[in-house]
C-alpha positions in Angstrom: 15.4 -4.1 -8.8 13.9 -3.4 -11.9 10.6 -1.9 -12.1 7.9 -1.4 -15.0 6.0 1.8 -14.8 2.8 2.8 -17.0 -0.7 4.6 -17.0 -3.0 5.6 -19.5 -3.8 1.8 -20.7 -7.0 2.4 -21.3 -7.8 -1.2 -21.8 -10.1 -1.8 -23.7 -11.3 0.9 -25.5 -7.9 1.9 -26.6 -6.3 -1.9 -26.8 -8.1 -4.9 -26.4 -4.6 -6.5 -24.6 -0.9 -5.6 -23.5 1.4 -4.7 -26.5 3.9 -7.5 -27.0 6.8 -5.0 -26.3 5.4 -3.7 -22.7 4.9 -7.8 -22.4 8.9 -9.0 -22.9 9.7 -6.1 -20.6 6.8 -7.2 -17.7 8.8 -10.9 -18.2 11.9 -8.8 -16.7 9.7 -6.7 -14.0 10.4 -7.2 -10.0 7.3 -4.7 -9.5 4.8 -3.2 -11.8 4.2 0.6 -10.9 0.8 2.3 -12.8 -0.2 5.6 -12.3 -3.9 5.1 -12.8 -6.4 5.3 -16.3 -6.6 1.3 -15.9 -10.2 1.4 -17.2 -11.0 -1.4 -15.8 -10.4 -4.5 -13.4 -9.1 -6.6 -16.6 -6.0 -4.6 -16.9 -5.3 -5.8 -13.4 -5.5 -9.1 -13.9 -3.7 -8.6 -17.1 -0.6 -7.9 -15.4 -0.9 -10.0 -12.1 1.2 -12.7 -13.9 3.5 -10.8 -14.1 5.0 -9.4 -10.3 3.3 -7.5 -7.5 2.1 -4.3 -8.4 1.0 -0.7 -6.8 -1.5 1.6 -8.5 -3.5 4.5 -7.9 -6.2 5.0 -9.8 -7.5 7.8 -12.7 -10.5 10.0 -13.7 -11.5 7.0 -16.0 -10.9 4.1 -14.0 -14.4 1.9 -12.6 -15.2 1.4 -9.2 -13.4 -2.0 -9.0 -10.1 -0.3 -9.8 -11.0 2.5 -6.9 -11.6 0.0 -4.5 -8.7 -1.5 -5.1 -6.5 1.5 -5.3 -6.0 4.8 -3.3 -5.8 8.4 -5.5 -2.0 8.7 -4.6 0.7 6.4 -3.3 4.0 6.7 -1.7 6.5 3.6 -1.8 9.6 3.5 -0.5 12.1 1.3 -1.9 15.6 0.4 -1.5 16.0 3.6 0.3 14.3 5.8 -1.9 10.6 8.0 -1.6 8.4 7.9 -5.0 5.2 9.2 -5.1 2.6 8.4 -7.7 -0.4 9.7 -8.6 -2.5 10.2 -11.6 -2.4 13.7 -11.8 -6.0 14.6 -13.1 -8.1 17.4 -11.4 -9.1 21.4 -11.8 -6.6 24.1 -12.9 -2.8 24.2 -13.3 -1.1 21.5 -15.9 -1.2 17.7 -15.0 2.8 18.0 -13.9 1.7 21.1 -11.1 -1.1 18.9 -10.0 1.0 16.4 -9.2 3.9 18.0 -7.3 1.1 19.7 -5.7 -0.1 16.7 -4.5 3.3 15.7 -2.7 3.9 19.2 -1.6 4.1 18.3 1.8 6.6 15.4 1.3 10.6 15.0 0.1 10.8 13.2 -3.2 13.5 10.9 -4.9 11.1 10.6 -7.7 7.5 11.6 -8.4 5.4 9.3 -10.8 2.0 10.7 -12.4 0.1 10.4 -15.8 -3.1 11.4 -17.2 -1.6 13.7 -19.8 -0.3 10.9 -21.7 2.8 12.9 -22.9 6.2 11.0 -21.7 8.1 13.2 -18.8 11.6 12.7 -17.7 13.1 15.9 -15.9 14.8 17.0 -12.1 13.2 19.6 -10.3 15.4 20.8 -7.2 16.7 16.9 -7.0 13.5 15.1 -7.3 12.9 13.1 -10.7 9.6 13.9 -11.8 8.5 11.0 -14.7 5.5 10.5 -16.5 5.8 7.2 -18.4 3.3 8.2 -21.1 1.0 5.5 -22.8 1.3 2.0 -24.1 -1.8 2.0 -25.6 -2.8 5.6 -26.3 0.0 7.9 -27.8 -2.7 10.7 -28.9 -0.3 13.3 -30.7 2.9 11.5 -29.7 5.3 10.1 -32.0 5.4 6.8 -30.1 3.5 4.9 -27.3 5.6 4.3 -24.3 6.4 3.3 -20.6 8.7 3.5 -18.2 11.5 1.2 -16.7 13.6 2.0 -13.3 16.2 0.2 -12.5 17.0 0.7 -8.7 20.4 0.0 -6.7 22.0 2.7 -4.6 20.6 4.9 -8.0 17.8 5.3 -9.7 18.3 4.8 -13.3 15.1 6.0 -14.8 14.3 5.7 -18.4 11.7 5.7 -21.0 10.7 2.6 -23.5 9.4 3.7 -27.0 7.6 2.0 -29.6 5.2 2.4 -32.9 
């Protein structure tokens, strides 16, 4: 199963549409996973076309997208638990708020954004990924997102472009 994982599109005050490399990759995508700074409802409907998808929304996101959406999600697929949430909030860094949000649960993987800085690490077994932006690198060297490719692994990478 191969799945396409963003946040922080910002749509459209930081892109007025998908970048055409997120776009060949969403062509490939069995699910679309995005951890929340949508913007708006548009981004949704943006990436319908391309597969089901499962969100949570961010500190920027309208109303549509937080009616559509809970604050954190947790899938199970093929076997394995991912959690995903945006991450923003008081105190600590973006990465403690989100483990802190799953504290309570045992994680294969932990999905978050906000900070818009691309994450790929293990923490006592759990993957903990932050795809970065595809739309908003800030001080990065390159916009980005994520792709997992799930069997009995997870195979978890990140896709960079200028």
């Amino acid at each position: 199963m191969r799945v396409i994982v963003l946040s922080d599109t910002h749509i459209p005050k930081r892109a007025k549409e998908l970048p055409s490399e997120l776009v060949q990759e969403l062509k490939q995508a069995d699910l679309i996973i995005h951890a929340g700074d949508w913007q708006t409802i548009e981004v949704l409907d943006m990436l319908r076309p391309y597969g089901p998808i499962e969100g949570v929304y961010g500190n920027v996101d309208s109303e549509h997208i937080k009616q559509q959406f809970p604050d954190k999600k947790l899938l199970e697929i093929k076997g394995f638990k991912i959690g995903v949430v945006h991450g923003h909030g008081q105190k600590q860094t973006t990465e403690k708020r989100a483990l802190a949000a799953f504290s309570e649960e045992s994680l294969d993987l932990l999905i978050f954004g906000h900070s818009h800085i691309p994450v790929k690490k293990q923490i006592g077994g759990m993957w903990v990924f932050n795809p970065g932006s595809p739309t908003d690198k800030r001080r990065q060297p390159s916009f980005s997102f994520g792709i997992l490719e799930i069997t009995d692994t997870l195979e978890i990478n990140h896709l960079y472009f200028k």
